[in-house]
N, C-alpha and C positions, 0 to 999 in steps of 0.2 A: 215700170213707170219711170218714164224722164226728168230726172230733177230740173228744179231752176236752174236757169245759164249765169256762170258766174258772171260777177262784177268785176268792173278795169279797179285796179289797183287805184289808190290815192296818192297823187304825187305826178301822177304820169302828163305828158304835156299831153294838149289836146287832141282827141285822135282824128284825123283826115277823114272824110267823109269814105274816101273812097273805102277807109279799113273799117266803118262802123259795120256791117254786116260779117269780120271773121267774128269763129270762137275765140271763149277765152277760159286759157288755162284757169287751173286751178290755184294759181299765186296772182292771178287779176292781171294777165298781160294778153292779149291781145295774138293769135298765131296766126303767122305770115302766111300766103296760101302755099308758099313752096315748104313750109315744115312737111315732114314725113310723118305718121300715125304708124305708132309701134302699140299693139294688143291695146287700140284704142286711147293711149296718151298720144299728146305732141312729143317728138323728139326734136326739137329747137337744137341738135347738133348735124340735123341728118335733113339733108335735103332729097324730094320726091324727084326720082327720074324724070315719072313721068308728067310732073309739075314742069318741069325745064321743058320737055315737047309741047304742052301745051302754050307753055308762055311765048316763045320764039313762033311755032306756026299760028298762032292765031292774034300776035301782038297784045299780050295780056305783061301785067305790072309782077313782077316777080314776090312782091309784095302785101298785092292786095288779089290779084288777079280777077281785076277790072278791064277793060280795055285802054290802054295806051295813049296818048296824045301827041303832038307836036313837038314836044319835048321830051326826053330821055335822061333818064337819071341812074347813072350806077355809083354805088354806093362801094367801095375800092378803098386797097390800101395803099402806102405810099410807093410799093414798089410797082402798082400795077399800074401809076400816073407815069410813072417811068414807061413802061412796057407796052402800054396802052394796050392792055387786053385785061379782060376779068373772066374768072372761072364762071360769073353769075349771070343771068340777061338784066337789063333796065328796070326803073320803077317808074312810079310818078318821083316828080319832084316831092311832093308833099309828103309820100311814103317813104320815100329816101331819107328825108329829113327827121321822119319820126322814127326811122330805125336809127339816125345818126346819133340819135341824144337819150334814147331808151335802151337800144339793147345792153346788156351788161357786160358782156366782151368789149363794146365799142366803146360805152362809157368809162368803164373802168381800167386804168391801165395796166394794174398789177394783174386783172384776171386770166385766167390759164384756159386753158380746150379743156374740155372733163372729157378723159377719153372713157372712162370706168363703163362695162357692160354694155360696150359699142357691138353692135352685130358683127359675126366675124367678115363678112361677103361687103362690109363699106368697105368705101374706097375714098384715098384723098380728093382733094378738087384738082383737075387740072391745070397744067402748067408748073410754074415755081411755088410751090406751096412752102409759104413764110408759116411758121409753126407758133412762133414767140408773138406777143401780144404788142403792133407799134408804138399802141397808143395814141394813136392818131388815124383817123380815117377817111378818107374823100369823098365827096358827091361831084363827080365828071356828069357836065350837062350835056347834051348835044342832040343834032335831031337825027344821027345816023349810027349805023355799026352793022358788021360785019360778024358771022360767023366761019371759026375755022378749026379744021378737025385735024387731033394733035394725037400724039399717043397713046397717051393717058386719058383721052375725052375732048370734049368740045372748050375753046377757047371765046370769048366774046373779041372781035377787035373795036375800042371804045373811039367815035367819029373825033374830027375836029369839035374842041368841046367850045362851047358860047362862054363857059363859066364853070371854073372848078370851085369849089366850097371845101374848106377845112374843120375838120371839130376834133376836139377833145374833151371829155369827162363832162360830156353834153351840155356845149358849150362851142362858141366857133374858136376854134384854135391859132395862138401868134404865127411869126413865121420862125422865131426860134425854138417852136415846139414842133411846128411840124422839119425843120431841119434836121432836127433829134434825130427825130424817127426813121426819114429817109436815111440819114449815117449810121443807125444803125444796122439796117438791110442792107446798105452795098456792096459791102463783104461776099453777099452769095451771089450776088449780081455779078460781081468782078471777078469772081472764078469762074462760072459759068461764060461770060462772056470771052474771056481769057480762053478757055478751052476749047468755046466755038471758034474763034477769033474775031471776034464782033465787040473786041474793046473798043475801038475806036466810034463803032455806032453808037453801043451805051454812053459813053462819054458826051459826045453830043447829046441824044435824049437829057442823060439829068442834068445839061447846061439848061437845055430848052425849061424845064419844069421848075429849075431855080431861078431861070431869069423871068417868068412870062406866067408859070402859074402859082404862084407861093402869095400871098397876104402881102 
């Protein structure tokens, strides 16, 4: 027999229409349609493969996995504002928003990845996978993007954005916080680029995002 479906947490902002029909864990939060199901829990580290094919072929919200509108919302860190690609597809804006200020990696900035009794067969996300928590996170608006297949998996390329959004510790974020953040990612940015020899493109890029997308 199926017990009652838990209840959302107290505290939590209001939840988007679009997410009132997922489940919710058993600490009262709400799971994204792209979490993974390990022996019937959510694994909120582990994203469903085939959650990512359905959202891109059928234009479904990565988050609620709704159908999509006019607008596009990826939810990125400061290095992928730079890069303009995210390892994730789109949400709604309003889903974007409600991961921007709720999840606890996003909110909080000291928190870590738990990698503890990770299945051995995961894999990172594609492309430059920043390991350390920036503490700041983005919502790139736009009404386009690009899929592109990389080594290590599928990359998102994120459109011309109408509007990028900053947060921290759920919350919309200064621009001296979100500067932090991108200074401290550049390091791996500048070796990398240095090695391909695409310093001079990076360079431009985070001119662009400190002069035209920052608060």
């Amino acid at each position: 027999m199926t017990g009652a479906p838990n209840s959302l947490r107290d505290g939590l902002p209001p939840l988007p229409a679009h997410m009132a029909n997922l489940p919710v864990d058993g600490k009262g939060f709400p799971v994204p349609f792209f979490v993974a199901w390990i022996d019937g829990k959510p694994d909120f580290r582990l994203a469903d493969p085939d959650k990512m094919t359905t959202a891109v072929r059928f234009n479904r919200c990565w988050i609620c996995g709704q159908p999509l509108g006019k607008y596009l919302a990826f939810v990125s860190g400061p290095m992928c504002t730079i890069n303009r690609a995210s390892a994730e597809p789109p949400s709604h804006l309003d889903c974007a928003t409600f991961a921007a200020t709720t999840c606890p990696f996003l909110v909080l900035p000291k928190a870590v990845r738990r990698d503890a009794k990770l299945p051995e067969e995961r894999a990172d996300p594609a492309g430059v996978f920043v390991k350390h928590n920036p503490g700041v996170c983005a919502i790139w608006i736009t009404k386009d993007y690009g899929v592109r297949r990389v080594d290590d998996g599928v990359l998102f390329n994120m459109g011309e954005p109408s509007e990028v959004l900053w947060y921290t510790q759920g919350r919309r974020a200064s621009r001296a916080e979100v500067m932090t953040a991108i200074e401290a990612g550049l390091p791996l940015l500048r070796e990398i680029a240095q090695a391909e020899g695409t310093s001079a493109q990076l360079e431009q890029a985070i001119d662009v995002v400190v002069s035209n997308l920052l608060p």
